[in-house]
ChimeraX commands (.cxc) that place a marker at each C-alpha (Angstrom):
marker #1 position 0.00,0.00,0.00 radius 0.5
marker #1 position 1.35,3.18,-0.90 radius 0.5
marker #1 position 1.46,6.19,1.80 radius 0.5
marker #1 position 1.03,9.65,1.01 radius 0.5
marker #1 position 2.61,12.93,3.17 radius 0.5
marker #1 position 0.61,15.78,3.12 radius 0.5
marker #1 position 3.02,19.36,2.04 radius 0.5
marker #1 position 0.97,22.16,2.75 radius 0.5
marker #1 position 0.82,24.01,-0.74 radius 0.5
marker #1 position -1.68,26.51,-2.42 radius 0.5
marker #1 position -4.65,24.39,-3.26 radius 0.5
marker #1 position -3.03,21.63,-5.62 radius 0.5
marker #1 position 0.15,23.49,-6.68 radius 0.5
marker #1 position 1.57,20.12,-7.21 radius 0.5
marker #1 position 3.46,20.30,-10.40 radius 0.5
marker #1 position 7.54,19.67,-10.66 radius 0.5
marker #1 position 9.82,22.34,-10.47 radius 0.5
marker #1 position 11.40,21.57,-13.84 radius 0.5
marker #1 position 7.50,21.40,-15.47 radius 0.5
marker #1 position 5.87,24.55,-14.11 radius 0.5
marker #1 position 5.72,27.55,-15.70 radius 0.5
marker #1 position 4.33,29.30,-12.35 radius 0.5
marker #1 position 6.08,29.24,-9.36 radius 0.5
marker #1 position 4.48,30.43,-6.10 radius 0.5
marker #1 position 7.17,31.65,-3.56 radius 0.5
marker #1 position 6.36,33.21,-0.15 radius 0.5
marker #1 position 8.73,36.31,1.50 radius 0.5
marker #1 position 7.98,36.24,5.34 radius 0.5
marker #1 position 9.27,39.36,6.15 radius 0.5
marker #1 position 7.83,42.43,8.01 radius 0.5
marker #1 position 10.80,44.38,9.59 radius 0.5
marker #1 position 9.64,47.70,8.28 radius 0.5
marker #1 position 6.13,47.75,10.17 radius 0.5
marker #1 position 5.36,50.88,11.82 radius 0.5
marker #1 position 1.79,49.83,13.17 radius 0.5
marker #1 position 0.54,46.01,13.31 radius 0.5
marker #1 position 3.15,43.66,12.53 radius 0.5
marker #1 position 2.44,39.94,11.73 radius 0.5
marker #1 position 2.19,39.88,7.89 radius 0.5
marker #1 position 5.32,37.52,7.55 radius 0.5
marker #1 position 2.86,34.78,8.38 radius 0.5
marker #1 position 0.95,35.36,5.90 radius 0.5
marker #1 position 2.19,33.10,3.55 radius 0.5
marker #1 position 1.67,30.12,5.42 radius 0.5
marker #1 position -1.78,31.77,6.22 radius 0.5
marker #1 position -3.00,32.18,2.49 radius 0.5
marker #1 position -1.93,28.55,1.62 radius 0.5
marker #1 position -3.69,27.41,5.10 radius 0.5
marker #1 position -6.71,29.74,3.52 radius 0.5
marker #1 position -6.55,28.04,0.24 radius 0.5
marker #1 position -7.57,24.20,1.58 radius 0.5
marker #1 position -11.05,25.92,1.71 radius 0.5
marker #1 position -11.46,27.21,-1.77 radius 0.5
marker #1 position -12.53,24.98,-4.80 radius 0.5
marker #1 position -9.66,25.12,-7.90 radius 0.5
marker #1 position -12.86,26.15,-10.10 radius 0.5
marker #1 position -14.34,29.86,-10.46 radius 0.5
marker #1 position -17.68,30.22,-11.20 radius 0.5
marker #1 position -16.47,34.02,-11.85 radius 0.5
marker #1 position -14.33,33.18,-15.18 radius 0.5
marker #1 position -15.43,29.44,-15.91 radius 0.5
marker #1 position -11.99,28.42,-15.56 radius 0.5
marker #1 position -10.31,25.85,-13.52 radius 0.5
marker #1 position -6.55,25.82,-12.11 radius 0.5
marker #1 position -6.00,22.66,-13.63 radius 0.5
marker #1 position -5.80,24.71,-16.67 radius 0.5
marker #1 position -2.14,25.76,-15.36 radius 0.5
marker #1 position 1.41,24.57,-14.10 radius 0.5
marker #1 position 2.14,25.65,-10.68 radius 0.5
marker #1 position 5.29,25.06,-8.66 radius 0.5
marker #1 position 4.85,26.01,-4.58 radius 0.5
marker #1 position 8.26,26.02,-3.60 radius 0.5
marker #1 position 7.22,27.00,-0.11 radius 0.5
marker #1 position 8.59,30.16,1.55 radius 0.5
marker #1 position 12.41,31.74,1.93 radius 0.5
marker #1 position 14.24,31.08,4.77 radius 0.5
marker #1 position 15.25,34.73,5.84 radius 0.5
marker #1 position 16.97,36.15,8.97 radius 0.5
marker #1 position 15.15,38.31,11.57 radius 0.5
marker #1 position 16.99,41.82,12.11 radius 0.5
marker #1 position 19.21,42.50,8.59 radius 0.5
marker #1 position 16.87,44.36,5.93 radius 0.5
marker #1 position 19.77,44.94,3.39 radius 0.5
marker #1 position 20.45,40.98,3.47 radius 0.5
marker #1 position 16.47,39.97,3.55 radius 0.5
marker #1 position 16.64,42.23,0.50 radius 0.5
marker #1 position 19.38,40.95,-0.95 radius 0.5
marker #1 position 18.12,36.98,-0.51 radius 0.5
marker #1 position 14.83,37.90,-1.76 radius 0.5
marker #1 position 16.62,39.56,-5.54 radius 0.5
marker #1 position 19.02,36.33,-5.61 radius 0.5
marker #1 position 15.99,33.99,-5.39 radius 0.5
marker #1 position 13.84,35.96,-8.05 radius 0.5
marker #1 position 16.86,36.38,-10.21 radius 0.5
marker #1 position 16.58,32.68,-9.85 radius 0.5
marker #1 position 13.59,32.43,-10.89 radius 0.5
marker #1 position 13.73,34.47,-13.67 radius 0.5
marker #1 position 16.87,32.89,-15.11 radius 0.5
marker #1 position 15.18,29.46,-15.30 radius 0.5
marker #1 position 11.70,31.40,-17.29 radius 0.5
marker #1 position 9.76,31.11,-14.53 radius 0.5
marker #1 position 6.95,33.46,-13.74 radius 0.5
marker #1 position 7.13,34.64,-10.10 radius 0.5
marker #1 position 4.21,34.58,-8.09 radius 0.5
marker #1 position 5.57,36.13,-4.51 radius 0.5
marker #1 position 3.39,36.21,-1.50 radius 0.5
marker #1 position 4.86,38.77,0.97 radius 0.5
marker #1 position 5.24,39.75,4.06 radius 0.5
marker #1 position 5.01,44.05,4.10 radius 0.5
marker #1 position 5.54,45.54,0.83 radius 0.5
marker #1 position 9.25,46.51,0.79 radius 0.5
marker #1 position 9.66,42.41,-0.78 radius 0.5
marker #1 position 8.54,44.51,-4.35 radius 0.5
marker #1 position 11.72,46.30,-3.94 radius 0.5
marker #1 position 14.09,43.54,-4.83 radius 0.5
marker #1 position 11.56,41.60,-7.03 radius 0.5
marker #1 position 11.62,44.63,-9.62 radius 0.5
marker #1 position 15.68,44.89,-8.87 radius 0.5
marker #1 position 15.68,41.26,-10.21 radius 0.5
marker #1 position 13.37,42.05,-13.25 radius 0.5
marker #1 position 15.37,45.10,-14.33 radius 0.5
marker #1 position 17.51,42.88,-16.83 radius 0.5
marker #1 position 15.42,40.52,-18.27 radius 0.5
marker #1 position 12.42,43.44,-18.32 radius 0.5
marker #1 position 14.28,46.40,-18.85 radius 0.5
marker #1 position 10.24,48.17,-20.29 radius 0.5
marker #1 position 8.56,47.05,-17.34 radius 0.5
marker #1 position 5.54,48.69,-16.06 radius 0.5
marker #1 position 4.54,48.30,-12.56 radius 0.5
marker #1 position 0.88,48.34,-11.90 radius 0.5
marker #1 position 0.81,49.48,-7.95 radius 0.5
marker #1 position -2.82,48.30,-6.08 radius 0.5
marker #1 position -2.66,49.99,-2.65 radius 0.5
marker #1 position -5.26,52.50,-0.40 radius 0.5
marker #1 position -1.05,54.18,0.44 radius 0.5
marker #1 position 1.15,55.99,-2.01 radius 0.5
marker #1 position 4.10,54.53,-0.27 radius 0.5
marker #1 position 6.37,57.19,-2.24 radius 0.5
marker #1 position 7.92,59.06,0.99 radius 0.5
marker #1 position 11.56,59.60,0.20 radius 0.5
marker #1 position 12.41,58.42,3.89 radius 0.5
marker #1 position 9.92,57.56,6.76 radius 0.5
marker #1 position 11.29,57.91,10.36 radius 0.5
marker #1 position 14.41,58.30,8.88 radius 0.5
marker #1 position 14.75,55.16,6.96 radius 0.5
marker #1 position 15.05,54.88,2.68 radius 0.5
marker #1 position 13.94,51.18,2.66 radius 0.5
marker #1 position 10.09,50.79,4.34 radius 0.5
marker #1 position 7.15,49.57,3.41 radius 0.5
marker #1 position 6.24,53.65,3.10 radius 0.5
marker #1 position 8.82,54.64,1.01 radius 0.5
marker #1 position 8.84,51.18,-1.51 radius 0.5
marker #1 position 7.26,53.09,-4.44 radius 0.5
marker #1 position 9.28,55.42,-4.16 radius 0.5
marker #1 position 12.74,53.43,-4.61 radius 0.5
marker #1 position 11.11,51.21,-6.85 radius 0.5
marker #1 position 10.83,54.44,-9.74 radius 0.5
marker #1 position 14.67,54.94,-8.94 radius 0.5
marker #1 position 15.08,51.62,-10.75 radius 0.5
marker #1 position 12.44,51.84,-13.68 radius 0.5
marker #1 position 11.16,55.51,-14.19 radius 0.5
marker #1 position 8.21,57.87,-13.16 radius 0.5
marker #1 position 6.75,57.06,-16.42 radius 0.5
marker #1 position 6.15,53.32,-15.31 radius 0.5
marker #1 position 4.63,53.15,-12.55 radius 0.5
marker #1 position 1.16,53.24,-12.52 radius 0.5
marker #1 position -1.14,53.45,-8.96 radius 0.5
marker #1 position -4.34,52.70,-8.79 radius 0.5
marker #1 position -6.92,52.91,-5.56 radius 0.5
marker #1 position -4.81,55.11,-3.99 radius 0.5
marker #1 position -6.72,56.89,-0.72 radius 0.5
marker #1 position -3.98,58.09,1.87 radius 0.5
marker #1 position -0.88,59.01,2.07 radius 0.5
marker #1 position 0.90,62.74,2.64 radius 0.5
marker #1 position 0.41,66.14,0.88 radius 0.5
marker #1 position 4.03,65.85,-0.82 radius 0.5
marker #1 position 3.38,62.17,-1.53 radius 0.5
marker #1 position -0.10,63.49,-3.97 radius 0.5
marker #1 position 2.24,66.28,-4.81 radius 0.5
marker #1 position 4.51,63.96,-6.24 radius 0.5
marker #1 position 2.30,61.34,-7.63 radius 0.5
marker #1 position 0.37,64.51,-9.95 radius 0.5
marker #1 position 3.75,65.66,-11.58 radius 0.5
marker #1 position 4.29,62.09,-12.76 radius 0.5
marker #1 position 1.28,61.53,-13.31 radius 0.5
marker #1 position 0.95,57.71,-11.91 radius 0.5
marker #1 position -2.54,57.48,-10.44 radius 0.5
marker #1 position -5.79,56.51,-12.12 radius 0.5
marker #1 position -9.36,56.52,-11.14 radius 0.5
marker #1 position -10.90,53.10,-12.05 radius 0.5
marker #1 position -14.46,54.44,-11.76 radius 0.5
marker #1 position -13.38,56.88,-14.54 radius 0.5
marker #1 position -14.08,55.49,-17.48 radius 0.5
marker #1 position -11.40,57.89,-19.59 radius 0.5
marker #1 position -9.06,56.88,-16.75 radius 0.5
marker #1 position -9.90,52.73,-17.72 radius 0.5
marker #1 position -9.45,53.34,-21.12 radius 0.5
marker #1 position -6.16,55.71,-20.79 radius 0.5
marker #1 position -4.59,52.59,-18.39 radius 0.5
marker #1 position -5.78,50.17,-21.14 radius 0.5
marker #1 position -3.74,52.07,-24.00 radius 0.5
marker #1 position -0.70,52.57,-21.54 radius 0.5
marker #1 position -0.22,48.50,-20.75 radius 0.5
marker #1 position -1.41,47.30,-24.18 radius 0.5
marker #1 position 1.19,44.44,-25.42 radius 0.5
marker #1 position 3.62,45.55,-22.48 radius 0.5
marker #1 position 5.54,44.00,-20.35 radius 0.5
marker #1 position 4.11,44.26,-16.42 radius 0.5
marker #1 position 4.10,43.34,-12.92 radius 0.5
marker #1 position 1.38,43.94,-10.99 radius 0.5
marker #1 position 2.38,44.49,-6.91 radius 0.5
marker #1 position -1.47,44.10,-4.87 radius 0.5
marker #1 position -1.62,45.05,-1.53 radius 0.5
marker #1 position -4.63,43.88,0.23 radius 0.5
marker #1 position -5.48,47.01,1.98 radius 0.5
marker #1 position -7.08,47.85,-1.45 radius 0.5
marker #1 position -10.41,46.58,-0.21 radius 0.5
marker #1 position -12.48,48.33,1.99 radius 0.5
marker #1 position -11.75,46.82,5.85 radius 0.5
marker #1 position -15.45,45.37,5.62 radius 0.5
marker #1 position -14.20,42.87,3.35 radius 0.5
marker #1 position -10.63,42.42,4.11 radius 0.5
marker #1 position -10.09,43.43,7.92 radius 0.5
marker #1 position -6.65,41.70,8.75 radius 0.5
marker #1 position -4.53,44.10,6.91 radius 0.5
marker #1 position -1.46,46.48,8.91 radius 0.5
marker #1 position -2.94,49.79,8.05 radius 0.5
marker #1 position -6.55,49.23,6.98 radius 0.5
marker #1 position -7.85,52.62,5.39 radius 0.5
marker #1 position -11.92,53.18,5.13 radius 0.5
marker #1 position -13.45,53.79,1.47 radius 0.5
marker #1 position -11.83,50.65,-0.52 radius 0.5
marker #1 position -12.51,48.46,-3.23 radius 0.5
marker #1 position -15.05,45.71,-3.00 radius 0.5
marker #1 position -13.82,42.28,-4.29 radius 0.5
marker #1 position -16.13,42.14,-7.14 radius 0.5
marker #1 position -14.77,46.24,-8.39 radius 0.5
marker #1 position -10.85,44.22,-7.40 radius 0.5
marker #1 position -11.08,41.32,-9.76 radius 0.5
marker #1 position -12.97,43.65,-12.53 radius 0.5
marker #1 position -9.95,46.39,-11.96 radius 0.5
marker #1 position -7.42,43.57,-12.39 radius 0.5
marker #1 position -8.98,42.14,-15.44 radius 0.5
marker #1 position -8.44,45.52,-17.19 radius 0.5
marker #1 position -4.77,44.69,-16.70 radius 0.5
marker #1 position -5.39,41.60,-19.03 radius 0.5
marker #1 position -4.08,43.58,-22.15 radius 0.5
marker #1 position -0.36,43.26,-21.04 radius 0.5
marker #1 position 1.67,41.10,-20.50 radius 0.5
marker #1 position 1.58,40.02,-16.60 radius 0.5
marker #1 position 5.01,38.56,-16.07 radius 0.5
marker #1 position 4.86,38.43,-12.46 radius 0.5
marker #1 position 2.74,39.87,-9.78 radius 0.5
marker #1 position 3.06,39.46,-5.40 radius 0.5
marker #1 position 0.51,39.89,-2.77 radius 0.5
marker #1 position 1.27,41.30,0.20 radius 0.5
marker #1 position 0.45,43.09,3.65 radius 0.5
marker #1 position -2.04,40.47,4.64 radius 0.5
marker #1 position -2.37,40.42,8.70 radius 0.5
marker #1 position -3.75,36.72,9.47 radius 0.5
marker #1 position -4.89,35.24,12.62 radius 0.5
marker #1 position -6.43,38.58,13.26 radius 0.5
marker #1 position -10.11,38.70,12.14 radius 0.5
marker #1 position -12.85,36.04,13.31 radius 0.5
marker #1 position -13.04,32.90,10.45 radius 0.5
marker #1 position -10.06,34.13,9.20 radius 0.5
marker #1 position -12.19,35.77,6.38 radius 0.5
marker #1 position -8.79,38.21,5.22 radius 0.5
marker #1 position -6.95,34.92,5.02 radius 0.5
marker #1 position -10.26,33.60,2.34 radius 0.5
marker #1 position -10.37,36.68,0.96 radius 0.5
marker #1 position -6.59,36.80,0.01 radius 0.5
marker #1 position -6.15,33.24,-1.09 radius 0.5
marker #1 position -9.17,33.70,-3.42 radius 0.5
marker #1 position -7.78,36.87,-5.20 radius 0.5
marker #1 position -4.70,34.58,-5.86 radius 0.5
marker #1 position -7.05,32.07,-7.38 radius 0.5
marker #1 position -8.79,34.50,-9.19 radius 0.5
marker #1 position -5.45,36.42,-9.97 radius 0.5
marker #1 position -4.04,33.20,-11.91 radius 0.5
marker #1 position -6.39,32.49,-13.81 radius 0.5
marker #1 position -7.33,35.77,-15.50 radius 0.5
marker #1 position -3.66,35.86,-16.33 radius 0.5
marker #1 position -2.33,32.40,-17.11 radius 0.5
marker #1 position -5.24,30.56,-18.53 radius 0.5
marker #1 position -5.81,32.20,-21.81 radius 0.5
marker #1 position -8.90,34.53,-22.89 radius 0.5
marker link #1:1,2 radius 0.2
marker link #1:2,3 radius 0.2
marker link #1:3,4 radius 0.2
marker link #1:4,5 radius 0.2
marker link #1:5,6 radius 0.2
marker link #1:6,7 radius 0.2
marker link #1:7,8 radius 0.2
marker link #1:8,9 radius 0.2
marker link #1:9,10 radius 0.2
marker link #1:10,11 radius 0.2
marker link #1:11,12 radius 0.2
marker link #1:12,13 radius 0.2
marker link #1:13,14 radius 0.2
marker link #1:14,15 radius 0.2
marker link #1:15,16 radius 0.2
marker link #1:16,17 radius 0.2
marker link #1:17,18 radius 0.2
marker link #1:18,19 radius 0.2
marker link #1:19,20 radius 0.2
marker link #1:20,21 radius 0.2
marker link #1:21,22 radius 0.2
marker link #1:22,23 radius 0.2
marker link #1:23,24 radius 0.2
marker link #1:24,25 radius 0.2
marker link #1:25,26 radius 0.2
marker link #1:26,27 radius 0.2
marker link #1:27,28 radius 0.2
marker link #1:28,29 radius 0.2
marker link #1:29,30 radius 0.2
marker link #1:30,31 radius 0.2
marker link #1:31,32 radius 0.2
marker link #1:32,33 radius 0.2
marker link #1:33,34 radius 0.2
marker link #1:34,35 radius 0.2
marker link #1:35,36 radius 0.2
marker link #1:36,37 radius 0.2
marker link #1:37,38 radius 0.2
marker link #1:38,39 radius 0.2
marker link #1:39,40 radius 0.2
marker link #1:40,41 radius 0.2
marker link #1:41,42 radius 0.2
marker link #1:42,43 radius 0.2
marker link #1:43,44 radius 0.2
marker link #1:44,45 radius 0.2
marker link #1:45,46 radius 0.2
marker link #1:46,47 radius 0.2
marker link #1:47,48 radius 0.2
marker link #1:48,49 radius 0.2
marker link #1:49,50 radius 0.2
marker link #1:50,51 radius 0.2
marker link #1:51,52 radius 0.2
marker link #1:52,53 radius 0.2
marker link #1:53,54 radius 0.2
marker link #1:54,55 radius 0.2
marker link #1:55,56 radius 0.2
marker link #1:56,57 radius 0.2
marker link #1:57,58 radius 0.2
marker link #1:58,59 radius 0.2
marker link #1:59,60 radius 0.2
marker link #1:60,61 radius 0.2
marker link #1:61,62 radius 0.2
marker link #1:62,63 radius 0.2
marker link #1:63,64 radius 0.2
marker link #1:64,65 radius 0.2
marker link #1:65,66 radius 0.2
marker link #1:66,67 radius 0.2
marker link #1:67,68 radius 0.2
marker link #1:68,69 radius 0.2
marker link #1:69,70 radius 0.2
marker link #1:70,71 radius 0.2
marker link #1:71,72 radius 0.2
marker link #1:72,73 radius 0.2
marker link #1:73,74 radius 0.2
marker link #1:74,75 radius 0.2
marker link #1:75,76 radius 0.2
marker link #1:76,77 radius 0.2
marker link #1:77,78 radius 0.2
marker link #1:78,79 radius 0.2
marker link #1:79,80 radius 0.2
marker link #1:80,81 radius 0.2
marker link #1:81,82 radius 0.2
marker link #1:82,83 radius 0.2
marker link #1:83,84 radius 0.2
marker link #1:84,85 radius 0.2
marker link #1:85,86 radius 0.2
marker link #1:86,87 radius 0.2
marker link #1:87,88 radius 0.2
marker link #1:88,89 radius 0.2
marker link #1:89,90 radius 0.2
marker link #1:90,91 radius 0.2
marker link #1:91,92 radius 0.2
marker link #1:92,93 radius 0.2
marker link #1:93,94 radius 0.2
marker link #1:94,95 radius 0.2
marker link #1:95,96 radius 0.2
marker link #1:96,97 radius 0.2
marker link #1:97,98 radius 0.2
marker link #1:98,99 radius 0.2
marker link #1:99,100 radius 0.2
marker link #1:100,101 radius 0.2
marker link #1:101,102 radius 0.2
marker link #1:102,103 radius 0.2
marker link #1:103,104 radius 0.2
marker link #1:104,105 radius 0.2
marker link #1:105,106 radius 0.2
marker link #1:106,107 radius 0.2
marker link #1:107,108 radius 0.2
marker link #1:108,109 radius 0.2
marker link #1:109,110 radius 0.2
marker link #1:110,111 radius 0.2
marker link #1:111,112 radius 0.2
marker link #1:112,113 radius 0.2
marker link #1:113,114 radius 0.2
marker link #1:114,115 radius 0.2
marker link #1:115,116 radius 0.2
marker link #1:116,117 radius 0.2
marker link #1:117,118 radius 0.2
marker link #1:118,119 radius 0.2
marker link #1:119,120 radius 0.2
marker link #1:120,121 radius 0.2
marker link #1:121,122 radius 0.2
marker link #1:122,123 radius 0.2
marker link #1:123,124 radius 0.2
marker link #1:124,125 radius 0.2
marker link #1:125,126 radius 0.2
marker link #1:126,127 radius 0.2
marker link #1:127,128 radius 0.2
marker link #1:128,129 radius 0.2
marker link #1:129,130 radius 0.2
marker link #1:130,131 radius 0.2
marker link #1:131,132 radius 0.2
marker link #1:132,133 radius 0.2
marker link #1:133,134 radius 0.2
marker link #1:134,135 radius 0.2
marker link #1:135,136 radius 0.2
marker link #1:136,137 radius 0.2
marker link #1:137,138 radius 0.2
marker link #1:138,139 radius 0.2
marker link #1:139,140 radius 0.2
marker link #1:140,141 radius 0.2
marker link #1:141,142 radius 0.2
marker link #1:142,143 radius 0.2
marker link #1:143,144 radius 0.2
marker link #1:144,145 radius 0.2
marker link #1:145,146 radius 0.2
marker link #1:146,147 radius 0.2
marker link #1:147,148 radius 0.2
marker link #1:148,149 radius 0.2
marker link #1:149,150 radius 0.2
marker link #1:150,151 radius 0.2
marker link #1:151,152 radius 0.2
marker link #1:152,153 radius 0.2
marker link #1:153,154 radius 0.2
marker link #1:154,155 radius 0.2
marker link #1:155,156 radius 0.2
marker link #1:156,157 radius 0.2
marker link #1:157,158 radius 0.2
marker link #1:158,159 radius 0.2
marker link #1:159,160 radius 0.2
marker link #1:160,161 radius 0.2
marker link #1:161,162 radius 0.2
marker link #1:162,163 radius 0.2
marker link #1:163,164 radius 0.2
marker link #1:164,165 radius 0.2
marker link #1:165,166 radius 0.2
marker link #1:166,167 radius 0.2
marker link #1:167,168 radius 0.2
marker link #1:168,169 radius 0.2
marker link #1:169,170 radius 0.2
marker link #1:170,171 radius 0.2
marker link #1:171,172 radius 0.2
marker link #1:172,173 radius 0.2
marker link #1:173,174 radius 0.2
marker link #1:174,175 radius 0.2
marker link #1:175,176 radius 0.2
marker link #1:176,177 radius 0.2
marker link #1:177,178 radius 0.2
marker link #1:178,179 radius 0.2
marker link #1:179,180 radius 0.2
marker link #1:180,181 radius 0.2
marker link #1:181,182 radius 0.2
marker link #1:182,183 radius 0.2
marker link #1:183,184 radius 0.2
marker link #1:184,185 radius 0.2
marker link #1:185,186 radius 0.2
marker link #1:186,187 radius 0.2
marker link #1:187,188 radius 0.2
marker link #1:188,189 radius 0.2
marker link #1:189,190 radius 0.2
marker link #1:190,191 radius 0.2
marker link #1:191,192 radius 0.2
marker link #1:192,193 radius 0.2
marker link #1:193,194 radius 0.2
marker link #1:194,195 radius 0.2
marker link #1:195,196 radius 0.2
marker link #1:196,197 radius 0.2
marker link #1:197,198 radius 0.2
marker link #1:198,199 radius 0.2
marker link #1:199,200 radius 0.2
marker link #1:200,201 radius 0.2
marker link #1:201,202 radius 0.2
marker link #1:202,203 radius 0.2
marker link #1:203,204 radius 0.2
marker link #1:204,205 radius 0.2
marker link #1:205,206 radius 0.2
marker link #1:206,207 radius 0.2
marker link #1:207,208 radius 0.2
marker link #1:208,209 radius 0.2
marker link #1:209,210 radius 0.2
marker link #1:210,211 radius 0.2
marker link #1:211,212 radius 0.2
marker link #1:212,213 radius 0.2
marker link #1:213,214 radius 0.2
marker link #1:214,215 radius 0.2
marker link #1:215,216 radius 0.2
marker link #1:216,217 radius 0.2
marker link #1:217,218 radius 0.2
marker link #1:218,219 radius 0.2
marker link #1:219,220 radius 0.2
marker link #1:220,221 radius 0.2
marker link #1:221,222 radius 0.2
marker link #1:222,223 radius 0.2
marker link #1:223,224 radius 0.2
marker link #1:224,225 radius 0.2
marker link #1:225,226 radius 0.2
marker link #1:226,227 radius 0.2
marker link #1:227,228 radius 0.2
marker link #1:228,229 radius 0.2
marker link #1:229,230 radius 0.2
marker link #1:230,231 radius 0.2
marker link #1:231,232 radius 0.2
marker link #1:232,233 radius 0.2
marker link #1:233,234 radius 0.2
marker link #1:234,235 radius 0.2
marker link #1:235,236 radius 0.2
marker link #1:236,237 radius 0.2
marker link #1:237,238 radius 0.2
marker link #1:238,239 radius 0.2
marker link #1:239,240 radius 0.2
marker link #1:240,241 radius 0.2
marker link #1:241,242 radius 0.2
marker link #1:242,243 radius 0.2
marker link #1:243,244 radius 0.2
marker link #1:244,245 radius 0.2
marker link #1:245,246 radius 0.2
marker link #1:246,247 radius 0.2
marker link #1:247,248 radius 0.2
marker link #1:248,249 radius 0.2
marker link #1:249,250 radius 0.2
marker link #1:250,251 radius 0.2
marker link #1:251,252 radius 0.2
marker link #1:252,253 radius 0.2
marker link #1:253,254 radius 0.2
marker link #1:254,255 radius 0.2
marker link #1:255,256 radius 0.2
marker link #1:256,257 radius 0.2
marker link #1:257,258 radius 0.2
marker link #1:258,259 radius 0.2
marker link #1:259,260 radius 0.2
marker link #1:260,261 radius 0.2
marker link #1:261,262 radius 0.2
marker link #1:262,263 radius 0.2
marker link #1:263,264 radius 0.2
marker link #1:264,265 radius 0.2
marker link #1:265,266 radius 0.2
marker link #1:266,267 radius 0.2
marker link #1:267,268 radius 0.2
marker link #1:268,269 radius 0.2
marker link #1:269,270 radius 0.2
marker link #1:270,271 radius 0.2
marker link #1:271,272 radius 0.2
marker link #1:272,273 radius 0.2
marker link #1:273,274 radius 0.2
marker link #1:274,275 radius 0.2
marker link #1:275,276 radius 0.2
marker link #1:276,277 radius 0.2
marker link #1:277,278 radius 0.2
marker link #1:278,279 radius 0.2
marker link #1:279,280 radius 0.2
marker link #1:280,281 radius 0.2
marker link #1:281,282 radius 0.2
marker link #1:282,283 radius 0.2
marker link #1:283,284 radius 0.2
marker link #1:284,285 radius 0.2
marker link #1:285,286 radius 0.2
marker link #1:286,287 radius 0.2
view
């Protein structure tokens, strides 16, 4: 009789290494947080989440089944040393990206985009970044630090350009931060139709990785998030917003700032393992 061992992946993201063309990776790391830590277990949290959810969405009529997907489980990455957890987390996508794999990263606070689009620079030197937040996140320095979760955005354009980062559901963030976003003109209104259609033109045929962070949604749908901000998406307006991203080319994408173990059910932990579902198979399945 043959035994089985149970490895705690996302849903069935049983396929090889070698075979997959997706490969889920998780970044526990949260050593920026200014407010409520705890997001570095989110990883483990989503993929706990996922044993839940049916591979099958009703939403698109698609199945995961329809796709190869590698979970190689999470980084091992030392408490205490930002410039090394940032350094490990660009040597593991460059990894990645060397063997043409498509990186799906779940984070941890949102600092983990930093060395994801350091590590995409060469092999994507036109990439767009396609920024889903309720933050700006482009402070120059936040209690003194350059590398934070507040100041992410900001670095990341040092590496690509004003001109490719686009920001969408933007609600908070400082006077000079909306200063700064209007002369580069980054953010977009989704609800504005001209906005859709502008966005639409801008990503058409490109090259793009799309950086979610959770807070997003309103906190009466996703609760367990480190700095939840009043007046968000729903997650019907989310997955209709990131199916206008469907004209580019998505060539990786991470999920972060998930606070688990936090809200009763664990309905953030649901909520963010079915935007990942939802999230791989508007982009990875086909039309």
């Amino acid at each position: 009789m043959e035994i089985n061992f149970n490895h705690l992946r996302f849903l069935d993201a049983d396929t090889e290494y070698a075979a997959a063309q997706l490969i889920l990776l998780g970044c526990p790391f949260d050593g920026t947080t200014t407010y409520q830590p705890g997001s570095r277990f989110a990883p483990t949290a989503i993929r706990e989440a996922s044993q839940s959810l049916e591979s099958y969405s009703p939403i698109q009529k698609k199945d995961l089944s329809q796709i190869s997907l590698c979970d190689l489980g999470d980084l091992e990455l030392p408490f205490g040393n930002t410039p090394r957890i940032l350094n490990l987390i660009e040597q593991a996508i460059t990894r990645l990206l060397s063997d043409e794999k498509i990186p799906i990263v779940l984070g941890g606070e949102h600092l983990i985009t930093l060395p994801i689009i350091s590590a995409f620079r060469e092999p994507y030197p036109d990439l767009i970044l396609v920024h889903l937040d309720a933050h700006t996140d482009l402070r120059d320095e936040y209690l003194g630090e350059k590398l934070s979760h507040a100041t992410v955005m900001r670095r990341v354009i040092e590496l690509i350009g004003n001109e490719n980062l686009i920001q969408v559901g933007i609600r908070s963030g400082t006077q000079e931060e909306f200063a700064f976003a209007s002369r580069i003109g980054c953010q977009y209104n989704t609800k504005n139709q001209q906005d859709l259609s502008t966005l639409q033109q801008k990503i058409k045929g490109k090259n793009i990785y799309i950086s979610l962070d959770l807070d997003i949604l309103d906190p009466s749908i996703l609760p367990g998030t480190g700095n939840p901000e009043p007046g968000g998406y729903s997650f019907r307006h989310l997955i209709e917003v990131l199916s206008v991203f469907k004209t580019g080319n998505v060539v990786g994408m991470d999920i972060v700032e998930l606070l688990p173990y936090q809200t009763p059910h664990q309905i953030s932990c649901i909520a963010a393992a079915t935007i990942l579902k939802e999230s791989l198979l508007l982009y990875f399945t086909g039309s």
